[in-house]
C-alpha atoms as one frame of an Amber mdcrd trajectory, in Angstrom:
protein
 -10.125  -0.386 -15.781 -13.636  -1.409 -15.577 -15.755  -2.288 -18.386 -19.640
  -1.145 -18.735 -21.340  -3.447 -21.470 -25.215  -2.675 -23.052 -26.413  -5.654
 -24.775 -29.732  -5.601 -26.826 -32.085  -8.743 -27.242 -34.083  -8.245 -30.616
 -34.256 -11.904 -31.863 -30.363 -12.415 -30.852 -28.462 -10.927 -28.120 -26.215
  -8.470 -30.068 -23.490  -5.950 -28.342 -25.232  -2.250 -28.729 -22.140  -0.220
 -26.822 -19.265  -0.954 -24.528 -17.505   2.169 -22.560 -13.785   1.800 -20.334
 -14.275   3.781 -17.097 -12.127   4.651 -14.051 -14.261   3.387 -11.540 -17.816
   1.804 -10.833 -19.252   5.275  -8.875 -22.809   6.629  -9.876 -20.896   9.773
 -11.413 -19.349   7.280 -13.927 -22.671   5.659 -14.832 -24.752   8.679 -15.322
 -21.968   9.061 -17.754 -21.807   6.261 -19.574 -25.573   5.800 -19.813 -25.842
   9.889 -20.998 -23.530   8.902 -23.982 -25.129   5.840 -24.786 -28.492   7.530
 -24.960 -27.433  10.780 -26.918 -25.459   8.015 -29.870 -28.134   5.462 -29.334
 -31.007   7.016 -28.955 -32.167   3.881 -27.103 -34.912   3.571 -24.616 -35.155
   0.070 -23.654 -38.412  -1.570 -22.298 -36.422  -3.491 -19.855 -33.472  -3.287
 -17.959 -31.548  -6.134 -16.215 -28.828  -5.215 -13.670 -26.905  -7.181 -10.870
 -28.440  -4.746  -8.360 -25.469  -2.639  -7.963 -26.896   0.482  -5.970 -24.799
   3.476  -8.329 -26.496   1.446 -11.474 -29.703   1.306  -9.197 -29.631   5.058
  -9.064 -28.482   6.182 -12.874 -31.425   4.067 -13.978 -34.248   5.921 -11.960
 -32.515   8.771 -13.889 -32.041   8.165 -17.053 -34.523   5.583 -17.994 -37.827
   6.976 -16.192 -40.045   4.943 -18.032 -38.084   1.719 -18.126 -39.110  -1.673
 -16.343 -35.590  -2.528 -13.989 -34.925  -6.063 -13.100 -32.383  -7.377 -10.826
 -30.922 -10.619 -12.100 -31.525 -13.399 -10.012 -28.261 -15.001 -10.550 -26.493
 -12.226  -8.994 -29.035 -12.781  -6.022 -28.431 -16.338  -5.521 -24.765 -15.351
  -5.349 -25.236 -13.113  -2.773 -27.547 -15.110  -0.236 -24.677 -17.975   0.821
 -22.065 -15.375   1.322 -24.503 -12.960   3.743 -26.742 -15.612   4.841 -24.856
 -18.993   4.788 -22.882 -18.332   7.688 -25.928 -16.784  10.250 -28.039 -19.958
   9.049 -25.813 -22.792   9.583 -27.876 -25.917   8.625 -30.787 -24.170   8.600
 -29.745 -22.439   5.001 -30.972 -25.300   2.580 -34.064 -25.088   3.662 -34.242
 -21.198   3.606 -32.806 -21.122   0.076 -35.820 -23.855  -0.724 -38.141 -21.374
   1.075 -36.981 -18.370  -0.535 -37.347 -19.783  -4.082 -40.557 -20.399  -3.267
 -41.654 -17.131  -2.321 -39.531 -15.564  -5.380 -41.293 -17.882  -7.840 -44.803
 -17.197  -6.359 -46.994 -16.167  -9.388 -49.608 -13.788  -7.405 -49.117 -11.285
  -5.422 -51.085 -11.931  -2.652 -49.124 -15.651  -2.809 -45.974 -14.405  -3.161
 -46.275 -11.885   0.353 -47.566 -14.532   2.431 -44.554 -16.499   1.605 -42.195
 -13.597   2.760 -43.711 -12.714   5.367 -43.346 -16.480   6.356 -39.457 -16.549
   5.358 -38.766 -13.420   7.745 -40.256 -15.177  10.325 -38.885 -18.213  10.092
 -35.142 -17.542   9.506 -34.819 -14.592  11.903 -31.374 -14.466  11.339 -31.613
 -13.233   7.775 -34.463 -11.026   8.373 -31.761  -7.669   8.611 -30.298  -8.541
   5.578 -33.693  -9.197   3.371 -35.542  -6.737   4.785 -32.868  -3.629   3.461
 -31.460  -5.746   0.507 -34.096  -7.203  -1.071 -37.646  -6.270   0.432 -37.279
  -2.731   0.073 -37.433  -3.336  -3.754 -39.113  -6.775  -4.226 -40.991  -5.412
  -7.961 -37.253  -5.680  -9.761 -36.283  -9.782  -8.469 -40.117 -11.641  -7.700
 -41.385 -13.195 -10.484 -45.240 -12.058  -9.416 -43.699  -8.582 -10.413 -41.079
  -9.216 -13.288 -44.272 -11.612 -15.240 -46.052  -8.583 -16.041 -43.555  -7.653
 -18.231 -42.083  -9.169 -21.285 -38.500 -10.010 -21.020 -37.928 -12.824 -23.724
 -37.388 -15.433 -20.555 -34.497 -13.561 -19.394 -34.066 -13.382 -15.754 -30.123
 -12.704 -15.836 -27.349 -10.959 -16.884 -25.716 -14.194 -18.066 -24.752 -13.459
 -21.558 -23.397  -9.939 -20.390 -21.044 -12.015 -17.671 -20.274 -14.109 -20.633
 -18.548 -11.467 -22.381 -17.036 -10.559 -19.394 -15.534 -13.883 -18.794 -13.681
 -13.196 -22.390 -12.320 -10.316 -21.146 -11.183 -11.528 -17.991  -9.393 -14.568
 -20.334  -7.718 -12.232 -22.647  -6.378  -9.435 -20.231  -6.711 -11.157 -16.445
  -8.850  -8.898 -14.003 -10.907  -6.320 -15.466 -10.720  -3.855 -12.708  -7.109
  -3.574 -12.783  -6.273  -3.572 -16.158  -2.888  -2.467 -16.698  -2.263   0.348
 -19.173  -0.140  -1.654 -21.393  -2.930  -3.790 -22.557  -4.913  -1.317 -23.109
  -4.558  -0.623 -26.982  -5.111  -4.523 -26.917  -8.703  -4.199 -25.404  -9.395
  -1.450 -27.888  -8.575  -3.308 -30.853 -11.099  -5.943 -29.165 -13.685  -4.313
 -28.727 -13.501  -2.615 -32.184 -13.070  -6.192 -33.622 -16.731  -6.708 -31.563
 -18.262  -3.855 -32.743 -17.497  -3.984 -36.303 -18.787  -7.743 -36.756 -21.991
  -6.711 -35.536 -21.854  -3.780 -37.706 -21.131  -6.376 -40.680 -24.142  -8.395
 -39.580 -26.298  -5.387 -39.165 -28.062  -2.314 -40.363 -26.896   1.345 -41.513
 -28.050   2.221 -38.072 -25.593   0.213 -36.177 -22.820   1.583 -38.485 -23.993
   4.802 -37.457 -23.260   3.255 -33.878 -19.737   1.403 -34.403 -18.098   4.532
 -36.587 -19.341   6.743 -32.940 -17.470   4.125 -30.999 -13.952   4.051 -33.074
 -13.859   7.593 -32.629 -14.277   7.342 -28.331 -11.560   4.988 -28.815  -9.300
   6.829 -30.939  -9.667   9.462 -28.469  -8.684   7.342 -25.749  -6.001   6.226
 -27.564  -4.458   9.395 -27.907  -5.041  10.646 -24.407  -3.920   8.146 -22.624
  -1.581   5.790 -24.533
């Protein structure tokens, strides 16, 4: 059972809603993001996704006016497994290259230095081209600057709550059903310290999210 968590960053990163779904599809995020909206009614500034393409395409939806960022960590992550193998030695020095051309502060700067990296590493020029150039606004810094996102250029602290729940009930995609009353009383645990921490508004929140998993309880334990 995948798990979809929203984190907010006003002065601390603090958990804002966390939904169980069956799968990762687009149907599931329009969803999720729907209900998060209608308890929440949260319209964040920024967004920062690993670049999945259904999350690519709920957000264009649901969040018209919102600034979407890809994180970069996710990125790096990606390159060596498409790219490693087509580049051989040559991949150091395109990774070097690449970060250079991500990290470009104008425009004009940053697009001579991809132009240069496609021509210079043939090899990954398929992959870049449909990957990352066709959206280049949510990753290059010369793009993400003109926006404020507090220095964040990653989903790191999301991940890091993901690690947790990795430790506590092994892979999060396949879940069993038997620990599933044990992730609920988790993430009610979660939500209710930040309620303790916080304002009338995020009570508001937490007593909307006991009752989703009260209801899951009873459907499907």
């Amino acid at each position: 059972m995948p798990s979809v968590n929203f984190d907010a960053n006003q002065h601390q990163t603090q958990i804002v809603a966390q939904a169980i779904v069956d799968d990762e599809t687009q149907l599931s995020y329009e969803w999720v993001f729907q209900c998060v909206k209608e308890v929440t009614g949260m319209l964040p500034k920024v967004f920062v996704t690993d670049g999945d393409p259904a999350i690519n395409a709920v957000v264009t939806i649901q969040f018209l006016n919102t600034f979407h960022m890809h994180c970069i960590w996710h990125i790096s992550q990606n390159l060596p497994k498409q790219l490693k193998g087509k580049l051989s030695s040559n991949f150091d020095d395109f990774m070097k290259d690449f970060y250079k051309a991500r990290n470009s502060l104008r425009e004009e700067q940053f697009n001579e230095k991809w132009n240069a990296l496609l021509q210079n590493y043939l090899q990954s020029k398929d992959y870049l081209t449909k990957v990352l150039g066709c959206n280049p606004q949510s990753w290059a810094r010369t793009f993400t600057n003109r926006y404020f996102t507090a220095s964040i250029q990653t989903t790191s602290r999301n991940e890091g709550e993901n690690s947790t729940l990795k430790w506590l009930f092994g892979d999060s995609n396949t879940c069993p059903f038997y620990n599933a009353q044990l992730l609920i009383d988790f993430i009610g645990y979660v939500t209710l310290f930040n309620t303790f921490k916080a304002s009338t508004y995020k009570a508001n929140i937490t007593f909307k999210a006991i009752d989703c998993f009260e209801q899951v309880n009873t459907d499907y334990l």
